[in-house]
PDB file of N, H, CA, C and O in Angstrom:
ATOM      1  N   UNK A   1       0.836  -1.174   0.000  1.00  0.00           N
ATOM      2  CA  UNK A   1       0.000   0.000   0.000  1.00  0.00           C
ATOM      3  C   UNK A   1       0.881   1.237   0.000  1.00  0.00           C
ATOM      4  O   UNK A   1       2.074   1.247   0.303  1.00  0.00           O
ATOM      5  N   UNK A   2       0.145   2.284  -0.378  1.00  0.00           N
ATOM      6  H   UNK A   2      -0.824   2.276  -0.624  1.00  0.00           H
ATOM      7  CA  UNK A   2       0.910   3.806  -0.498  1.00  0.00           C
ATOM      8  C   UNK A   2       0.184   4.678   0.111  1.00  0.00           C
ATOM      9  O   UNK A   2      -1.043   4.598   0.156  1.00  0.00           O
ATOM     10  N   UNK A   3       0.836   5.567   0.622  1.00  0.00           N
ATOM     11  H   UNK A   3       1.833   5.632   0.585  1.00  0.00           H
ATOM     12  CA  UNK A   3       0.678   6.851   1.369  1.00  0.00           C
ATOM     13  C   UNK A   3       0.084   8.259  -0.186  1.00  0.00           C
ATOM     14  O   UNK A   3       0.839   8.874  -0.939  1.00  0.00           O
ATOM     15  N   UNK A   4      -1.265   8.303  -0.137  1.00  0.00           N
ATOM     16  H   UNK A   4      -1.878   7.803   0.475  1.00  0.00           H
ATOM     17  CA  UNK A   4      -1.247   8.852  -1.021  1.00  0.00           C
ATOM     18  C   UNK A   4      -1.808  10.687  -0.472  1.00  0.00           C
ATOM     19  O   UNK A   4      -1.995  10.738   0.744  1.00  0.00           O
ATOM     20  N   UNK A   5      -2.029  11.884  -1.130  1.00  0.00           N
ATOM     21  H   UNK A   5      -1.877  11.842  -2.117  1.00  0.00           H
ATOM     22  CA  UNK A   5      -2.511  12.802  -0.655  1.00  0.00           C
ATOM     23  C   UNK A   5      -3.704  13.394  -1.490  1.00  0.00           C
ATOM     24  O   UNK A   5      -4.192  14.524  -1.462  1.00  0.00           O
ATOM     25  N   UNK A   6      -4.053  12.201  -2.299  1.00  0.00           N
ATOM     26  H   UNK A   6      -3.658  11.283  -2.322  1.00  0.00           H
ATOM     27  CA  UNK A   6      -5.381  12.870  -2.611  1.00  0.00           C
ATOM     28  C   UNK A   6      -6.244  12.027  -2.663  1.00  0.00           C
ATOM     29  O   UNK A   6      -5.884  10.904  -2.309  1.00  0.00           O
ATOM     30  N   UNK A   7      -7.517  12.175  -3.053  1.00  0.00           N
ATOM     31  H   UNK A   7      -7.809  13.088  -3.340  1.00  0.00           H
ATOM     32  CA  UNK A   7      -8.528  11.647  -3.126  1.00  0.00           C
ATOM     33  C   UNK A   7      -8.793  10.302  -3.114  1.00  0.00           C
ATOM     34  O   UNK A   7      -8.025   9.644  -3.816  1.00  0.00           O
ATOM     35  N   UNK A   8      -9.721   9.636  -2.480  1.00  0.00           N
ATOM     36  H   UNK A   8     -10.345  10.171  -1.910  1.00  0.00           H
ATOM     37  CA  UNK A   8      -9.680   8.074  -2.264  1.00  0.00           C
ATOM     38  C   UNK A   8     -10.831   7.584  -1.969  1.00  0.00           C
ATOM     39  O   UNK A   8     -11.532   8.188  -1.156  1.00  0.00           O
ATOM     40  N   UNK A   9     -11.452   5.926  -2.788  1.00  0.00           N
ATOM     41  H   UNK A   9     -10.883   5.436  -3.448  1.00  0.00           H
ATOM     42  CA  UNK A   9     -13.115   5.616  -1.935  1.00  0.00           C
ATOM     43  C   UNK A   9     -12.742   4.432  -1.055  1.00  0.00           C
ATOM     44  O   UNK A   9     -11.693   3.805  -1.203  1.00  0.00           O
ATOM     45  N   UNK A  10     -13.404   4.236  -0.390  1.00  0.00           N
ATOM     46  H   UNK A  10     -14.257   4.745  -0.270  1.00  0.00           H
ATOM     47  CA  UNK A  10     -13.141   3.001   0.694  1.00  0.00           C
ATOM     48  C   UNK A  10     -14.406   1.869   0.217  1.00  0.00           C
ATOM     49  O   UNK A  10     -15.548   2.284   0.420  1.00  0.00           O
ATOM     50  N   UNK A  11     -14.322   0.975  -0.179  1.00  0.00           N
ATOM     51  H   UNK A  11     -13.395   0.639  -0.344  1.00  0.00           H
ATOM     52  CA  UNK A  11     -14.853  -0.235  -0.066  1.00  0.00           C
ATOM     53  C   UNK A  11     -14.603  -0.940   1.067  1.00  0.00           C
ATOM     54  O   UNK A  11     -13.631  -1.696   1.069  1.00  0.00           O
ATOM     55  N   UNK A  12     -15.553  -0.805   2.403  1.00  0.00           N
ATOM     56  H   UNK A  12     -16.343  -0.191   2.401  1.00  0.00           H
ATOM     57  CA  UNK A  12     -15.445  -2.189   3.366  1.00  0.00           C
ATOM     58  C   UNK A  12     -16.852  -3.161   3.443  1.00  0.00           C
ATOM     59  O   UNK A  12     -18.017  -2.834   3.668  1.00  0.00           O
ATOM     60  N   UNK A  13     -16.348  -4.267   3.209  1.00  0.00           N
ATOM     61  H   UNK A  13     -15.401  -4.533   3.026  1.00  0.00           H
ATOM     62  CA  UNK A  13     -17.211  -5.646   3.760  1.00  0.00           C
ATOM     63  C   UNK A  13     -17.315  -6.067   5.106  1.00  0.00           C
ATOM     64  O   UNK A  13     -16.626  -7.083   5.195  1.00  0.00           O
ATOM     65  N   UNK A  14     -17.844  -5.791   6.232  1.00  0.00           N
ATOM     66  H   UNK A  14     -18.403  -4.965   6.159  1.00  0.00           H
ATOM     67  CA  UNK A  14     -17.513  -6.624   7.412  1.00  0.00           C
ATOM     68  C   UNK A  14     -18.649  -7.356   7.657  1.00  0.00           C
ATOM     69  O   UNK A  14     -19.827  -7.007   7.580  1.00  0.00           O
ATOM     70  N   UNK A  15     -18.094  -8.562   8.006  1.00  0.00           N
ATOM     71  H   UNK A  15     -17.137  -8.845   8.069  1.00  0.00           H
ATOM     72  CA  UNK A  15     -18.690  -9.676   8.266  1.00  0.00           C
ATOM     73  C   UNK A  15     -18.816 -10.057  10.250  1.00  0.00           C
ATOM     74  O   UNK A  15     -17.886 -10.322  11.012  1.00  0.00           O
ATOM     75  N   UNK A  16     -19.908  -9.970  10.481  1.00  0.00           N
ATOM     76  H   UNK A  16     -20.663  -9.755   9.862  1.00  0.00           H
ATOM     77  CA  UNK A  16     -20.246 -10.470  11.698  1.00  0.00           C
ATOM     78  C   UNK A  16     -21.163 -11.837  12.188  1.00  0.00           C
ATOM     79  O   UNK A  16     -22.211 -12.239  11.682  1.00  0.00           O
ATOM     80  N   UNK A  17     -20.710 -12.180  12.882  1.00  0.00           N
ATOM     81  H   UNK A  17     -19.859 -11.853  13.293  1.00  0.00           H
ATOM     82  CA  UNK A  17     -20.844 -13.545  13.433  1.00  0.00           C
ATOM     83  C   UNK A  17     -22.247 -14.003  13.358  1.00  0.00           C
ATOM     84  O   UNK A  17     -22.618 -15.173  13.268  1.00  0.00           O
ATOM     85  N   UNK A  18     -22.984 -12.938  13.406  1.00  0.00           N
ATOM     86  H   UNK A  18     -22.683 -11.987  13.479  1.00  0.00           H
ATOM     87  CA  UNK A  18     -24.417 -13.105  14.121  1.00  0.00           C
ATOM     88  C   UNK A  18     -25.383 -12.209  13.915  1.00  0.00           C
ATOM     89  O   UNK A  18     -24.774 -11.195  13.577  1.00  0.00           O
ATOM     90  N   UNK A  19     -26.797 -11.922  13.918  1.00  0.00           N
ATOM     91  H   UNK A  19     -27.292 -12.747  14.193  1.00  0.00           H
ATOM     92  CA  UNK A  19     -27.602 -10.948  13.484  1.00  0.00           C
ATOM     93  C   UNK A  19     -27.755  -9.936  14.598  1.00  0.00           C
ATOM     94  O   UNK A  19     -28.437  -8.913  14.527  1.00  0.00           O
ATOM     95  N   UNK A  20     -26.756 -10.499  16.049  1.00  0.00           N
ATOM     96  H   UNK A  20     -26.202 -11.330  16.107  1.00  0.00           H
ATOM     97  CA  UNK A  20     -27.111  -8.902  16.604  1.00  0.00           C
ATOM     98  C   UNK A  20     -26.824  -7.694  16.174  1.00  0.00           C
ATOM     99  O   UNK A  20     -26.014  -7.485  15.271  1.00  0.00           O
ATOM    100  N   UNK A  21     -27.588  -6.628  16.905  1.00  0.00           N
ATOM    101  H   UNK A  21     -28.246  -6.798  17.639  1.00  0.00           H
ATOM    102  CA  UNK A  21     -27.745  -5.275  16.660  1.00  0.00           C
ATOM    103  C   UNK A  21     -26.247  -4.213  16.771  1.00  0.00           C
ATOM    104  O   UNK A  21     -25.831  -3.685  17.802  1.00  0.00           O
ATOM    105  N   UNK A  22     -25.661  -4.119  15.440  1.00  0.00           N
ATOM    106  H   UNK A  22     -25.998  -4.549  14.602  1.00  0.00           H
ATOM    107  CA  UNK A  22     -24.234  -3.657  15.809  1.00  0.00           C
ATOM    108  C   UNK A  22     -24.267  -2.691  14.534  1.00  0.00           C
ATOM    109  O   UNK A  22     -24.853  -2.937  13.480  1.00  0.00           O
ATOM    110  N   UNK A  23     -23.267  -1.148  14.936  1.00  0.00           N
ATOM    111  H   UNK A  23     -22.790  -0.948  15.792  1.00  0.00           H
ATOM    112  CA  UNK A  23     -23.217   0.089  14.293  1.00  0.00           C
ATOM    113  C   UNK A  23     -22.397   0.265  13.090  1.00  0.00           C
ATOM    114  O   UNK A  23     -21.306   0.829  13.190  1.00  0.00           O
ATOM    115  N   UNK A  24     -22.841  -0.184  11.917  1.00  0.00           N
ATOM    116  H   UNK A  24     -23.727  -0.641  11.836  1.00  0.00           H
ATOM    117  CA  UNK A  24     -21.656  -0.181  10.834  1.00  0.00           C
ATOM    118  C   UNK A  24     -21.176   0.882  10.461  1.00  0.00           C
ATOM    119  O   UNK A  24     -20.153   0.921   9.778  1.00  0.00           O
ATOM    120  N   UNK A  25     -22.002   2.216  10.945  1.00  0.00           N
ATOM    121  H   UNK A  25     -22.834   2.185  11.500  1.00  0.00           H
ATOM    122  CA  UNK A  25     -20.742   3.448  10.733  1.00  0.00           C
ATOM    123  C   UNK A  25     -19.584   3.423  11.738  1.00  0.00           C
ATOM    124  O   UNK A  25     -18.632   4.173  11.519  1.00  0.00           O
ATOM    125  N   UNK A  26     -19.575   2.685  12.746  1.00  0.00           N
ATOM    126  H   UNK A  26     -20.348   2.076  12.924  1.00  0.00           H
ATOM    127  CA  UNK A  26     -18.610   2.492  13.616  1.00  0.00           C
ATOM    128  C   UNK A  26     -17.449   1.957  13.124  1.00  0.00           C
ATOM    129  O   UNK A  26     -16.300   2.329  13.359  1.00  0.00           O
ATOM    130  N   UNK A  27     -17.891   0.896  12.297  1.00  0.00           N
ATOM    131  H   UNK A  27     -18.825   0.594  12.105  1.00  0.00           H
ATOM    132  CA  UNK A  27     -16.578  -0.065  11.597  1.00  0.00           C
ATOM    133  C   UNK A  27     -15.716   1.125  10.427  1.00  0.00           C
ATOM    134  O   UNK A  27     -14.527   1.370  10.220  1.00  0.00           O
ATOM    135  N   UNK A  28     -17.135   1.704   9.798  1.00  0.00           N
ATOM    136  H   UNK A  28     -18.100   1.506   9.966  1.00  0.00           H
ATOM    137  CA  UNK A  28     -16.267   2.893   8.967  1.00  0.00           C
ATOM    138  C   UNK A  28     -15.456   3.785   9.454  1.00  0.00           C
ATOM    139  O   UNK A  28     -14.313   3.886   9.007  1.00  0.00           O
ATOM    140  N   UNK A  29     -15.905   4.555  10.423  1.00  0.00           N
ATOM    141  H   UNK A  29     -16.833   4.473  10.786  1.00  0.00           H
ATOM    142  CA  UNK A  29     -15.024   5.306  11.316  1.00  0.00           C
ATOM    143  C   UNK A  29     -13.594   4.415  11.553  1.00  0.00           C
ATOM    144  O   UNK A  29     -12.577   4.836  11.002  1.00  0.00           O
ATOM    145  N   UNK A  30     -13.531   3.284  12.309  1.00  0.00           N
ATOM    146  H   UNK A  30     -14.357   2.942  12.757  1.00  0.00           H
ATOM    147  CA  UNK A  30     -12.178   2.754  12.853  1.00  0.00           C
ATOM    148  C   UNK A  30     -11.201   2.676  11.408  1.00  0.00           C
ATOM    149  O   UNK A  30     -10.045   3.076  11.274  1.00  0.00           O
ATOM    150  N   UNK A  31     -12.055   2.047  10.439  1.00  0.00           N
ATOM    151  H   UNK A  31     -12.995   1.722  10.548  1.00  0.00           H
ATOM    152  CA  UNK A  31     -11.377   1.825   9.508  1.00  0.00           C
ATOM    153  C   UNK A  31     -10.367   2.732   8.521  1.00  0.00           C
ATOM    154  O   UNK A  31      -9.273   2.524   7.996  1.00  0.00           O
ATOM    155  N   UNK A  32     -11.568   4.147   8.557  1.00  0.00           N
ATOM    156  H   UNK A  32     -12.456   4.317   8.984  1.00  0.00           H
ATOM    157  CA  UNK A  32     -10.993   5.037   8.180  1.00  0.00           C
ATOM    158  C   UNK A  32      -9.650   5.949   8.987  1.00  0.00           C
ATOM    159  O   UNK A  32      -8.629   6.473   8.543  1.00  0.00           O
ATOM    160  N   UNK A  33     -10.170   5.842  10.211  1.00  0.00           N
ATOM    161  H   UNK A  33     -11.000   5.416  10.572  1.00  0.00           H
ATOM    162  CA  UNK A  33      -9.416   6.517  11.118  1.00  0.00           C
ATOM    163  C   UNK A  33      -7.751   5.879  11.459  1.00  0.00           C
ATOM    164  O   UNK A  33      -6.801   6.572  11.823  1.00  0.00           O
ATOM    165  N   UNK A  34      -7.739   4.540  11.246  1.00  0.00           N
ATOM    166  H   UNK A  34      -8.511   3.978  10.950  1.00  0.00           H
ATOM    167  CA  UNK A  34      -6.567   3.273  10.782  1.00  0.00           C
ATOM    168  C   UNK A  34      -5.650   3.211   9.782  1.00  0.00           C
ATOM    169  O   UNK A  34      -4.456   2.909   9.804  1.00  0.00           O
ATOM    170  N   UNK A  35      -6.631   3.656   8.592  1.00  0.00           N
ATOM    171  H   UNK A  35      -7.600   3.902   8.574  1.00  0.00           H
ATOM    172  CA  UNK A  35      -5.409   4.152   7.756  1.00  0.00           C
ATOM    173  C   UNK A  35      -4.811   4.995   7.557  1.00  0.00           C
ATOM    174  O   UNK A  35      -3.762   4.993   6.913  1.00  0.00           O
ATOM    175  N   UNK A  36      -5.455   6.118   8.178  1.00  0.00           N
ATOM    176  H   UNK A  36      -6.307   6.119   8.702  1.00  0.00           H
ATOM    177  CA  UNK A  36      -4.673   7.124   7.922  1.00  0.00           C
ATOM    178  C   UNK A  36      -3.209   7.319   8.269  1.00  0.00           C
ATOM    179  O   UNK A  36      -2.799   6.796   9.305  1.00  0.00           O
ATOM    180  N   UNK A  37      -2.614   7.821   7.720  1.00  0.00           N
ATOM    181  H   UNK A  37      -2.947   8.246   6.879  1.00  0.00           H
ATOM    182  CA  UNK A  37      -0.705   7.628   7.506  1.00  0.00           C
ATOM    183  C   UNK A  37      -0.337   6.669   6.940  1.00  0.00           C
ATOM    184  O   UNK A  37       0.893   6.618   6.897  1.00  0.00           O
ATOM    185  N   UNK A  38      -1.254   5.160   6.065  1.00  0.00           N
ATOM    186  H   UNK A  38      -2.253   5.202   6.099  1.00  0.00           H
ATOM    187  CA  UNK A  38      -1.174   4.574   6.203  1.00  0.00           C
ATOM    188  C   UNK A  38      -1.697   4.498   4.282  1.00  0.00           C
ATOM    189  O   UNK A  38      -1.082   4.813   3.263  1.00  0.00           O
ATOM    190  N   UNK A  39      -2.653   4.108   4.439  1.00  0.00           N
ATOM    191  H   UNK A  39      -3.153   3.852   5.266  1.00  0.00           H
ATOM    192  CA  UNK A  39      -2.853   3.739   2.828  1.00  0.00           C
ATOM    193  C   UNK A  39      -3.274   5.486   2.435  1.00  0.00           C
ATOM    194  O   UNK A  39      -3.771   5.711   1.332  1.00  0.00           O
ATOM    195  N   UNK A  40      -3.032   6.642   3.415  1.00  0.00           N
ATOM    196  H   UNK A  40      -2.628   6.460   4.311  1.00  0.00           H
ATOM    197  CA  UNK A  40      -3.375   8.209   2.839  1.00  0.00           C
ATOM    198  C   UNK A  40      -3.324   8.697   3.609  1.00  0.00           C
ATOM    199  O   UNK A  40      -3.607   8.117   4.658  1.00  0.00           O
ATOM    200  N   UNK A  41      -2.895  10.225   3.646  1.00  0.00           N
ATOM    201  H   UNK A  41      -2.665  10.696   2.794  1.00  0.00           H
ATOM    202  CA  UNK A  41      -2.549  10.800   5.013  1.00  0.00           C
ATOM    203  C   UNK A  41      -2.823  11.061   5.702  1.00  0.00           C
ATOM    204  O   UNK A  41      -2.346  11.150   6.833  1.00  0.00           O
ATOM    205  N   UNK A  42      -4.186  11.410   5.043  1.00  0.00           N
ATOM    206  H   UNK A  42      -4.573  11.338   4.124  1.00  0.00           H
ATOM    207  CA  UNK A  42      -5.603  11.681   6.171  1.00  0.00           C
ATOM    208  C   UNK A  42      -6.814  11.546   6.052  1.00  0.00           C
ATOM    209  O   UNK A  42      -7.305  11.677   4.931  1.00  0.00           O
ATOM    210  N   UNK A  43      -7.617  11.253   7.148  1.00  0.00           N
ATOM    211  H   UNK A  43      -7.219  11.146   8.059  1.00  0.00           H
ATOM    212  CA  UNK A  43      -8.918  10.324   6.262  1.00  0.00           C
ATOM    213  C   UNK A  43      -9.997  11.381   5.661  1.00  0.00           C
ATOM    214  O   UNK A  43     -11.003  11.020   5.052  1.00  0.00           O
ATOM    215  N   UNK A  44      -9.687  12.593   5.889  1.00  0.00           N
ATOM    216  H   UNK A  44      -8.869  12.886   6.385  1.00  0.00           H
ATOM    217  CA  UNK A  44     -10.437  13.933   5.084  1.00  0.00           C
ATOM    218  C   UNK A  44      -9.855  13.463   3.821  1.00  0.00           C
ATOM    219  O   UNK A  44      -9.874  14.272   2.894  1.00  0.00           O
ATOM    220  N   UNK A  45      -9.400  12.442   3.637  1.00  0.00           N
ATOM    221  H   UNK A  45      -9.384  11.785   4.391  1.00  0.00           H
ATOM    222  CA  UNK A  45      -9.135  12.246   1.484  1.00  0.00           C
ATOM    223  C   UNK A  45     -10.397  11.318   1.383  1.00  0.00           C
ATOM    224  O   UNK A  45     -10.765  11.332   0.209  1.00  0.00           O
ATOM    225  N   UNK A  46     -10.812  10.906   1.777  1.00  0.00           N
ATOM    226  H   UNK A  46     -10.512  10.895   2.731  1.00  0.00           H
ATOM    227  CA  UNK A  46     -11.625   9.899   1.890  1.00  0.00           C
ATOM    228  C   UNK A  46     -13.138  10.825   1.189  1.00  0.00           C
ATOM    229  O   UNK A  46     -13.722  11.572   1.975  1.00  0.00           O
ATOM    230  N   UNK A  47     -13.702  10.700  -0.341  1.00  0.00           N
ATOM    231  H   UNK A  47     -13.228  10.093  -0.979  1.00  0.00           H
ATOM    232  CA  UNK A  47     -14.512  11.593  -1.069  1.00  0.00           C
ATOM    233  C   UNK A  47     -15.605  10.147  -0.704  1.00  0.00           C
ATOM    234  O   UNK A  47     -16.582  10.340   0.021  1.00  0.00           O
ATOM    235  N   UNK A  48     -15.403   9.118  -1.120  1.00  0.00           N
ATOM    236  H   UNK A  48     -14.610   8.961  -1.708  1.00  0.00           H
ATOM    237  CA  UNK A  48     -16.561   8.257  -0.795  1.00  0.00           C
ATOM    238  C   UNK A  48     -16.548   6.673  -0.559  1.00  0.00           C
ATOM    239  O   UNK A  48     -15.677   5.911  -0.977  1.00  0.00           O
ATOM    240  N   UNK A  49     -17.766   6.295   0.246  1.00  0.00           N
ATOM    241  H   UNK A  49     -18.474   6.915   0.586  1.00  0.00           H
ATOM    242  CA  UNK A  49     -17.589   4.755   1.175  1.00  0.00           C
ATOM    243  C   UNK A  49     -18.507   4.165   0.720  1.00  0.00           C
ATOM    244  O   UNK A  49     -19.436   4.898   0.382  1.00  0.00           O
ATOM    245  N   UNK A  50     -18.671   2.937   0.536  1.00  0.00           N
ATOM    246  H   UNK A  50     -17.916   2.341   0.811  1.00  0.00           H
ATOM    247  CA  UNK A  50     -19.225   2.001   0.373  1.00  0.00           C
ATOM    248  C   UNK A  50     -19.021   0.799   1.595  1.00  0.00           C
ATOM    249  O   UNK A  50     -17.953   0.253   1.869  1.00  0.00           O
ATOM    250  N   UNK A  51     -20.058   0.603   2.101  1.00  0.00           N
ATOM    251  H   UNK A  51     -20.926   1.046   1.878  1.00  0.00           H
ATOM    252  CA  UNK A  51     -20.016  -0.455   3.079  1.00  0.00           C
ATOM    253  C   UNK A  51     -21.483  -1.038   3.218  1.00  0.00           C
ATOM    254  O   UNK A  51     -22.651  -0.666   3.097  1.00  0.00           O
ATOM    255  N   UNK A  52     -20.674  -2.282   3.575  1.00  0.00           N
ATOM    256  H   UNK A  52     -19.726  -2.584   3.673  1.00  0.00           H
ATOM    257  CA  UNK A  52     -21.717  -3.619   3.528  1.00  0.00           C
ATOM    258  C   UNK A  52     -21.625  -4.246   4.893  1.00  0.00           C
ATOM    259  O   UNK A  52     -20.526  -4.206   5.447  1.00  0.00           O
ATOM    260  N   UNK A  53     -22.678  -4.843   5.530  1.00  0.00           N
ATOM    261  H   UNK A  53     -23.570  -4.876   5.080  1.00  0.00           H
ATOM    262  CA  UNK A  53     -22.459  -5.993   6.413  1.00  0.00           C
ATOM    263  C   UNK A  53     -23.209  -7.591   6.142  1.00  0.00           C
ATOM    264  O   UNK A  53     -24.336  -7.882   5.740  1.00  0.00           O
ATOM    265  N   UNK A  54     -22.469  -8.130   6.405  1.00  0.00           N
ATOM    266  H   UNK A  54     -21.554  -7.893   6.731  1.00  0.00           H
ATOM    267  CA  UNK A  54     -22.850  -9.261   6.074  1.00  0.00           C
ATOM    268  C   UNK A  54     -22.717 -10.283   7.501  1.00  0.00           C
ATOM    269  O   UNK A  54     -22.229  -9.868   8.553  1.00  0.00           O
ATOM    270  N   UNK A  55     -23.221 -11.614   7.321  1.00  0.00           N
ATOM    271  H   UNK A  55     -23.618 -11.951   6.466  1.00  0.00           H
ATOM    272  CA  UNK A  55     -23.521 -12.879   8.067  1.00  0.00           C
ATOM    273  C   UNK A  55     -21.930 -13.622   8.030  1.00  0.00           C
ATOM    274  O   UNK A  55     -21.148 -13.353   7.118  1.00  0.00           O
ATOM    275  N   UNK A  56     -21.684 -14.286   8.798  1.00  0.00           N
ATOM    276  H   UNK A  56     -22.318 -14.504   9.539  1.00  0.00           H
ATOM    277  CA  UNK A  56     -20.702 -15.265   8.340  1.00  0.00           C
ATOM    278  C   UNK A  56     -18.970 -14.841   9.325  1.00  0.00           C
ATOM    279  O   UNK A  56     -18.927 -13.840  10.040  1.00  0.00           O
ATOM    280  N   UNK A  57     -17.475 -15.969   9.132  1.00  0.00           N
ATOM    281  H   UNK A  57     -17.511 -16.782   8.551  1.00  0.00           H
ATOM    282  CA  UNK A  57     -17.117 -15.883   9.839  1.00  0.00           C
ATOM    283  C   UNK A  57     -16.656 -14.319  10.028  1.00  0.00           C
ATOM    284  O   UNK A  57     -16.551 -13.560   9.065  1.00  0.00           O
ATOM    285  N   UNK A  58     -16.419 -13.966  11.247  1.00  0.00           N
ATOM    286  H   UNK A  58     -16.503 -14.583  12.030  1.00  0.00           H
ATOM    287  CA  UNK A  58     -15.703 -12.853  11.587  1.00  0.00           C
ATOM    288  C   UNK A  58     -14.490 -12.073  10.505  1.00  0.00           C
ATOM    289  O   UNK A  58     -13.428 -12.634  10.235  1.00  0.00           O
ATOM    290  N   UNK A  59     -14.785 -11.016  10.088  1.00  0.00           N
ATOM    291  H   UNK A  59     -15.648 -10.561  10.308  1.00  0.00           H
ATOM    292  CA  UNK A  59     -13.675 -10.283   9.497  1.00  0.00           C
ATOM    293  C   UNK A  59     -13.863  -8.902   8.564  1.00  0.00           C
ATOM    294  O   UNK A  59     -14.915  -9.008   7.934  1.00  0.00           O
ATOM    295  N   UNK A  60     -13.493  -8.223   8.409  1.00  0.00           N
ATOM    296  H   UNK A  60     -12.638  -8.137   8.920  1.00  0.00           H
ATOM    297  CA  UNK A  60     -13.627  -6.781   8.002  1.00  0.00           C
ATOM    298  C   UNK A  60     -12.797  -7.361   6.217  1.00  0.00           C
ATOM    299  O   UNK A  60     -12.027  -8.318   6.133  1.00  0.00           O
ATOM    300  N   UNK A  61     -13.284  -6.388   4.886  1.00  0.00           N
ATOM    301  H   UNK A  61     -13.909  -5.611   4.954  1.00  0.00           H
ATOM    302  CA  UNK A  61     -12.357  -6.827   4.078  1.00  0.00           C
ATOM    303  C   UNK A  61     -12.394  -5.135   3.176  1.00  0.00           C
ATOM    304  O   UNK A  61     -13.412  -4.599   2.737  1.00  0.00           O
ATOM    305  N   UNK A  62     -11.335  -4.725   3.120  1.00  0.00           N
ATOM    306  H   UNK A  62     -10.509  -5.159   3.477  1.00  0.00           H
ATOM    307  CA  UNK A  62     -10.968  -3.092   3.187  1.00  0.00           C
ATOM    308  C   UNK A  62     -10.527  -3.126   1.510  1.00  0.00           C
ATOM    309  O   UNK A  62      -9.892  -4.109   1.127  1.00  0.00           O
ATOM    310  N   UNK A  63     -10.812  -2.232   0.697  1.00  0.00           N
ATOM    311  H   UNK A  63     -11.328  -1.434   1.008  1.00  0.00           H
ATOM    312  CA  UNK A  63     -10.298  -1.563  -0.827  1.00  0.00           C
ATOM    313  C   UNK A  63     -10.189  -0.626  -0.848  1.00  0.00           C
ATOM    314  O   UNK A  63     -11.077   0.158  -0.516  1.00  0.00           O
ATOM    315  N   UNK A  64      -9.294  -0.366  -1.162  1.00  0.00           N
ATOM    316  H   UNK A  64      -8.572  -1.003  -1.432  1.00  0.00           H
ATOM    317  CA  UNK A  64      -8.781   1.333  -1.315  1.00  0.00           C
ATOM    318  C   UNK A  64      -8.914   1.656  -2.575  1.00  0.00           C
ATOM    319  O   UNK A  64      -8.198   0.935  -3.270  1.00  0.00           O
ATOM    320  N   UNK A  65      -9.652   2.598  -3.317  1.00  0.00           N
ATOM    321  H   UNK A  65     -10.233   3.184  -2.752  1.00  0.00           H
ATOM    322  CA  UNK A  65      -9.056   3.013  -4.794  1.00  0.00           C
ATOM    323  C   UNK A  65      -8.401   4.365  -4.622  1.00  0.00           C
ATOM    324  O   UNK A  65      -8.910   5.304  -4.011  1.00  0.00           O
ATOM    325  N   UNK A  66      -7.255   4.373  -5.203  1.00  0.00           N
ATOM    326  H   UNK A  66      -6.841   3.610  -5.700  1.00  0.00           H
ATOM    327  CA  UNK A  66      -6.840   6.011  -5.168  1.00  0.00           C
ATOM    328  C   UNK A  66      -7.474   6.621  -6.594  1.00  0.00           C
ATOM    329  O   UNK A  66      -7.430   5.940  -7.619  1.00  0.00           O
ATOM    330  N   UNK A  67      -8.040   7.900  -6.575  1.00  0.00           N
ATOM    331  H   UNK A  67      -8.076   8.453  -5.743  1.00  0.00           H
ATOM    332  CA  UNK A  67      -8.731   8.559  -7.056  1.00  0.00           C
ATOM    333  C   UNK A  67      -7.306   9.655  -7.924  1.00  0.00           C
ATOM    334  O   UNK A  67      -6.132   9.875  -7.628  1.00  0.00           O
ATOM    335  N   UNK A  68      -8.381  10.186  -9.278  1.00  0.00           N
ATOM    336  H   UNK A  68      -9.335  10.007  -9.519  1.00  0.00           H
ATOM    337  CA  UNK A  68      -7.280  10.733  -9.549  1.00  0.00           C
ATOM    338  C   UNK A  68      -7.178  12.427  -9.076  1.00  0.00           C
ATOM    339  O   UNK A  68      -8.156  12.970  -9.588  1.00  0.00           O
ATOM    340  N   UNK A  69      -6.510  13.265  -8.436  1.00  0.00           N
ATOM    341  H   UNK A  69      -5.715  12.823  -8.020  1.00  0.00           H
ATOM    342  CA  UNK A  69      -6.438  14.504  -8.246  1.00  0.00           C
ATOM    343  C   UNK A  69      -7.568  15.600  -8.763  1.00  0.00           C
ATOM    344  O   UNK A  69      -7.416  16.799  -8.532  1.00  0.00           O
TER     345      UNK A  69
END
């Protein structure tokens, strides 16, 4: 991954165990807030998200596209 400074969408999948009642802007937040310095410098690059939750084993699954300037 690269440290980029512009524009970027986040694709996350997270998958939870079970149908309880749980906050998927929460997972966006951590997620976003995680990469930053990290796959971009700051998560204000972040123009747009896509997120899903789904059934099944435990796990988050993260895409970065870098966007062009």
């Amino acid at each position: 991954m690269r440290v980029t400074h512009g524009p970027v969408e986040l694709e996350i999948v997270c998958y939870f165990a079970d149908r309880r009642r749980r906050d998927l802007d929460n997972v966006v937040k951590a997620v976003s807030d995680g990469l930053g310095g990290v796959a971009y410098a700051d998560d204000s690059q972040v123009v747009k998200v896509k997120a899903t939750r789904r059934e099944g084993e435990p796990r988050t699954i993260v895409c970065v596209a870098y966007l062009d300037s």
